[in-house]
RODREN-507599 format. One record per atom (N, C-alpha, C): x, y, z. Coordinates in steps of 0.001 Angstrom, whole numbers, plus 500000, padded with zeros to 6 digits. Example, Ala and Ser with C-alpha at 12.3 -4.5 7.8 and 13.67 -1.06 7.14 Angstrom:
// residues 2
513190494310507800/512300495500507800/513200496700507800/512850497750507080/513670498940507140/512900500030507870/
This chain:
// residues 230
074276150286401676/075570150109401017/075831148631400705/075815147828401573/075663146666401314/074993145605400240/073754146677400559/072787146140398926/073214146049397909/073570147793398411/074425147530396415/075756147207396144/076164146614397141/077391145826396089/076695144554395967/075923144043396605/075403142889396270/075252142864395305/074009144167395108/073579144451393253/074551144069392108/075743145127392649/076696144939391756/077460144047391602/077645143221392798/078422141072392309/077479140769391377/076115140856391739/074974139733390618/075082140180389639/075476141442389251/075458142246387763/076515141989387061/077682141778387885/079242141438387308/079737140571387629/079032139385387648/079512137784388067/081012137622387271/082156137546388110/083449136988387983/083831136247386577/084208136046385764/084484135441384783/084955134228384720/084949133024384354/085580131662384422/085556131445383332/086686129945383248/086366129574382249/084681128670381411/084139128219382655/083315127456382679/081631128610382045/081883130130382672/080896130244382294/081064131116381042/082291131276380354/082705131506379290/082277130320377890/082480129393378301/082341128439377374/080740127825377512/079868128064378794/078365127996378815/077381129247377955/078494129931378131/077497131489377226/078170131226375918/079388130612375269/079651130092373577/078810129182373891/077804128086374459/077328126958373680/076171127729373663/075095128530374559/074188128968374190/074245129859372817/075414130663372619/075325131410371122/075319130163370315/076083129510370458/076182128578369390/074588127639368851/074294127387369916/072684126628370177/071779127708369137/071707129025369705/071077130202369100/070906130262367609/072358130720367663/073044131547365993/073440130947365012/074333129706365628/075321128877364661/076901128936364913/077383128059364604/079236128005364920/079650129328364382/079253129902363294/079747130539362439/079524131640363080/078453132287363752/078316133810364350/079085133810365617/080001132624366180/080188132854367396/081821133254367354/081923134565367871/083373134875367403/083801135682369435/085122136122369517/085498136693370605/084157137675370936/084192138588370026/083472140028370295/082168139414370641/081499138732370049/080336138158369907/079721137439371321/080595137086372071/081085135909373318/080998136703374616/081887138274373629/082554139307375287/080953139912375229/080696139975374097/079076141232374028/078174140459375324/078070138820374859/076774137935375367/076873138229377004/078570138207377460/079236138130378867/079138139515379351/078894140632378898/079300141843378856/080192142292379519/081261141629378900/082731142079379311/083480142546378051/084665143196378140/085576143611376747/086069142256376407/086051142446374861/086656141157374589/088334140829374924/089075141715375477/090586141158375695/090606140261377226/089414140534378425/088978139573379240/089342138246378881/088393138030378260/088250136786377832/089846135670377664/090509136652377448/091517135984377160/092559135694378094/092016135895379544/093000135812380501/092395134530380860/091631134067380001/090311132052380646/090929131775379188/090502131761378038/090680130950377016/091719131232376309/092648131018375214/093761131429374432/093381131948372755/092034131482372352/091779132071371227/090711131034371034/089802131773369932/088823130997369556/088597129176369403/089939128878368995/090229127644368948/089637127047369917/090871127739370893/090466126783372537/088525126465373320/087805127874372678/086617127902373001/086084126354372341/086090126717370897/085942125775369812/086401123989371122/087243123797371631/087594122452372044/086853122530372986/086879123557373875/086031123549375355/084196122941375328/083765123873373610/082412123016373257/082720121907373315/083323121072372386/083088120067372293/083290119144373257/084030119818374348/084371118477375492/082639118689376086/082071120016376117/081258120476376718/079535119368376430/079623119316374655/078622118481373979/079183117252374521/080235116049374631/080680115106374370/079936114500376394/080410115491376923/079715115277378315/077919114775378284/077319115532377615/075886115502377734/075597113511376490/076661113076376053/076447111763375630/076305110557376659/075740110251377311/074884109540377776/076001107596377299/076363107018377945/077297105614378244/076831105197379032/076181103952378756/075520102870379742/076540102454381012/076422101776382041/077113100677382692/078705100340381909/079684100130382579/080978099477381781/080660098083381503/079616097107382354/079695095980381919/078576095530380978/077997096468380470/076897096208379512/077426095715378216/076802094453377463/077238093982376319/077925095168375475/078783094640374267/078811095757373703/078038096432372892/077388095610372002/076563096173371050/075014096463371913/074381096111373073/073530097267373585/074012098248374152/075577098581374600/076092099573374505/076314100360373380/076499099808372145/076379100744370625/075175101560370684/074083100325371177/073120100849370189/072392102204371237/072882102281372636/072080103120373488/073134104669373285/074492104136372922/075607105445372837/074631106035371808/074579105793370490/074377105734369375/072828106545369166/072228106219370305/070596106844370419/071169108435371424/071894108057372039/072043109341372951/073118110275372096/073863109929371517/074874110706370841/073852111136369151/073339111044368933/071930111418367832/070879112216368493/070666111989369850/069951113266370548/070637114637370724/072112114165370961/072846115418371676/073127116051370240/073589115523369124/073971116217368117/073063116923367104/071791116454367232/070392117028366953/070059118293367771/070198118146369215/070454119283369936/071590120571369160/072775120257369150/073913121109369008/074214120651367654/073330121045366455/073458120911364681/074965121254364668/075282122143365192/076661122756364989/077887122251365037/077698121042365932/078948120375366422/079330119813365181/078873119060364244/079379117964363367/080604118778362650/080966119837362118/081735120312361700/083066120566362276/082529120874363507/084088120870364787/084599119479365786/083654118764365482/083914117742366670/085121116810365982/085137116318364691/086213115812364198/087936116492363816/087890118096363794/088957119124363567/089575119436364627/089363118943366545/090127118961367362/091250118801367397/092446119052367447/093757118585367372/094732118539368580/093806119418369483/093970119144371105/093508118029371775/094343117261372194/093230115976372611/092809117062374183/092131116448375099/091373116570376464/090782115286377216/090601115718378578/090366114417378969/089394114131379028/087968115142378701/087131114288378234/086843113570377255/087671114161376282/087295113323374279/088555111990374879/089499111714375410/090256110787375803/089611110162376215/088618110435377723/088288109063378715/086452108834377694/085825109974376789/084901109297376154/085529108256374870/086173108034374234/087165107292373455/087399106209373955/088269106153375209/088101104773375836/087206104533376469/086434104975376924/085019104246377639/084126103181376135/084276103894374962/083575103786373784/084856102225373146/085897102286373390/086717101074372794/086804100276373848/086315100628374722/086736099681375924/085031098558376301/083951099007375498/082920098223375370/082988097369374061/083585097746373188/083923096943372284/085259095486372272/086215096276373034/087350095151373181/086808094041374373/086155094421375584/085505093546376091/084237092322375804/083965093194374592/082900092294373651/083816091721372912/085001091516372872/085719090104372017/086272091074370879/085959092068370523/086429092784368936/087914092741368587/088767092799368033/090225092837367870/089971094310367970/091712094968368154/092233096139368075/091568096995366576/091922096127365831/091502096549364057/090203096916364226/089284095631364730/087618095579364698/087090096822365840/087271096873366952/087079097752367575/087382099648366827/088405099913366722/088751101115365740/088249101181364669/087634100180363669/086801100123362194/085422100599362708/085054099651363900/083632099811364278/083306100867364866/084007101480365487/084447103456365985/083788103985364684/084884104303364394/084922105096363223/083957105009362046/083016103641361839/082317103838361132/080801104157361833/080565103263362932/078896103900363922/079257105730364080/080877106521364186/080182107661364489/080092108059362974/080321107438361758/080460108160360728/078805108060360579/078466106656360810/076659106754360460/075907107827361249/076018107652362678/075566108722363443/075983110316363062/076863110989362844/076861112101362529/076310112373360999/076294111477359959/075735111606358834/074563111729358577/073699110408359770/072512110778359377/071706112180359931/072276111982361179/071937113187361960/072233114251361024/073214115007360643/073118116178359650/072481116039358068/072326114583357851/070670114698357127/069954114951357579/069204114583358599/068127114150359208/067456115897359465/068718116957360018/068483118460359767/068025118887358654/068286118042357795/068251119164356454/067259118482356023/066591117246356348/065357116777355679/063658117435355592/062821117497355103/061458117918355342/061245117242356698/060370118187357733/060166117545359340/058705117183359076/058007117645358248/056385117473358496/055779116933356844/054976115698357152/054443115144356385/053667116087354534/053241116821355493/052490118282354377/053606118382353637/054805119020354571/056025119507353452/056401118335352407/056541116911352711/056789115841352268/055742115823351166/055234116090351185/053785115677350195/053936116665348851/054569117848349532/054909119516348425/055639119378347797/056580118474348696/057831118259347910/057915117186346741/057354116266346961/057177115482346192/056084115571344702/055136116354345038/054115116656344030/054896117880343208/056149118584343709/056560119616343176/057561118827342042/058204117785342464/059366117193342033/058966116128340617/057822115582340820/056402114983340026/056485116025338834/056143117192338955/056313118204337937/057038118392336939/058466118037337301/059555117646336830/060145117176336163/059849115829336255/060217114192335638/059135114061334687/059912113700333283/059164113800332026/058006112605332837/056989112005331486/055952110500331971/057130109743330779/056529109031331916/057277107815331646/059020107485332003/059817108350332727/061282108449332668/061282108274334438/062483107740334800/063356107867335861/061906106942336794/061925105690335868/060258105154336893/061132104928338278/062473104125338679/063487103907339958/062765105054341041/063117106231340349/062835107421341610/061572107732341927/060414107276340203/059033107310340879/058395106702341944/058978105503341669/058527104496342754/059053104313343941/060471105180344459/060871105314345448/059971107078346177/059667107836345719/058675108981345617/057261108138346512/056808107583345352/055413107005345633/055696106098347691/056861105615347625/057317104831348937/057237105841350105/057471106978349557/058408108056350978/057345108723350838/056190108640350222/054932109722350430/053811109083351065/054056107339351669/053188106955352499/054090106707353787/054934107191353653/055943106650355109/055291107288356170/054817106368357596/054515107264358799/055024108294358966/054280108539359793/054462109935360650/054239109803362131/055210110564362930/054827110491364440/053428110800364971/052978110744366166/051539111481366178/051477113132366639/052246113592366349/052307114968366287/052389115221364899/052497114157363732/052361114664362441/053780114960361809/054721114872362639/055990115194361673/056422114093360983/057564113719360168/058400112653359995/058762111967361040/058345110818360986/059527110004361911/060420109152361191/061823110045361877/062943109036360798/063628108498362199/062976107874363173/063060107139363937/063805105305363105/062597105244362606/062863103427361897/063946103718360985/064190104569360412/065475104671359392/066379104669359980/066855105314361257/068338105393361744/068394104317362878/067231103510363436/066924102224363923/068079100973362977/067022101247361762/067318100247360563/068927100189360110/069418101415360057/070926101296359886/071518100970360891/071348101345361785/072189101162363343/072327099548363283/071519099366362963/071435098037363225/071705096781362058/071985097168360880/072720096871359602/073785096711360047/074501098244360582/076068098232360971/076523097237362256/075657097213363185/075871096135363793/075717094608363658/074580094594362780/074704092655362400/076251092966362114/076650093339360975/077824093651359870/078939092777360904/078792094237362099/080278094244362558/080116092917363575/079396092552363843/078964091325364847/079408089971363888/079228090182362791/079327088983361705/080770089013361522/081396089730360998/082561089998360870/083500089849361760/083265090093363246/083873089763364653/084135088373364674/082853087678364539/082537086385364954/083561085391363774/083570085887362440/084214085139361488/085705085252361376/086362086450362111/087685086904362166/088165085925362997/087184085758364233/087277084640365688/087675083320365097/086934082984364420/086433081197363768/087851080957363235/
């Protein structure tokens, strides 16, 4: 007798909120933002979907619970680390996590609930910048534009060709195209991106590209700091 209720706790593990919103990030990881709905959530949990609603208040709330959920797995150096090798290590770890979870870029900016994790990641993130000397203005410009680079390139970076072969198809397909002699700008940018390395597993590495900007935006904002100072 004993056994089997055991059986039956491990079979009908209690509901939380925590493992409510761990079984939405795996659908989400899976399927996409878009397939992950109540019914969809209660099926994965195998519970009825009106459960659910005695932990979360409606899809919304799931929707915020991810994102505090992704925003955790971003990776913040030391508080007393410069600021800009603090940019540039947020900036590498927040491009891993969002490469991980494609899905987030669409919801992570439409929160309208604040929480205390998107709060204390916010100030942990202005609070390496104002200690690096930035003004109020410079600090909030420089926010707002490193995550605009980081989430941009990253949801390029999804949608780009991953493997050199494809790069090569694509380009000899696109060649096809373009009268001779016309649009030479894009030939010769073509001819550039069809010798660009490759990792040694053979895919793209758009490693040096989001290197190369990261680090544009930071001379920028470093220059700009320093001359606001003067």
């Amino acid at each position: 007798m004993a056994a089997r209720k055991k059986a039956v706790s491990r079979k009908h593990k209690p509901l939380s909120i925590d493992r409510i919103l761990h079984a939405a990030l795996a659908l989400a990881d899976k399927d996409g933002i878009e397939a992950l709905s109540m019914r969809t959530l209660a099926a994965k949990l195998n519970v009825e979907a009106m459960s659910l609603y005695k932990h979360v208040a409606n899809k919304e709330a799931v929707f915020d619970g991810l994102v505090d959920l992704v925003i955790a797995e971003i990776e913040l150096p030391p508080e007393q680390t410069p600021w800009r090798e603090a940019m540039h290590s947020r900036a590498i770890s927040a491009r891993r996590v969002i490469f991980k979870h494609p899905w987030i870029a669409p919801i992570f900016e439409s929160r309208r609930n604040p929480s205390t994790v998107r709060m204390a990641y916010a100030n942990a993130v202005l609070g390496f910048l104002r200690r690096g000397g930035l003004s109020v203005e410079q600090s909030y410009r420089a926010f707002v534009l490193l995550d605009s680079f980081i989430f941009g390139f990253v949801t390029q970076e999804l949608n780009w060709v991953q493997t050199a072969h494809e790069r090569k198809m694509i380009i000899a397909a696109v060649h096809d195209f373009i009268p001779a002699g016309s649009h030479p700008h894009l030939v010769e940018i073509m001819a550039h991106v069809a010798k660009m390395p490759t990792n040694p597993t053979g895919d793209s590495d758009y490693d040096a590209e989001f290197f190369f900007g990261l680090n544009l935006l930071l001379d920028a904002i470093e220059k700009t700091a320093a001359r606001d100072r003067s």
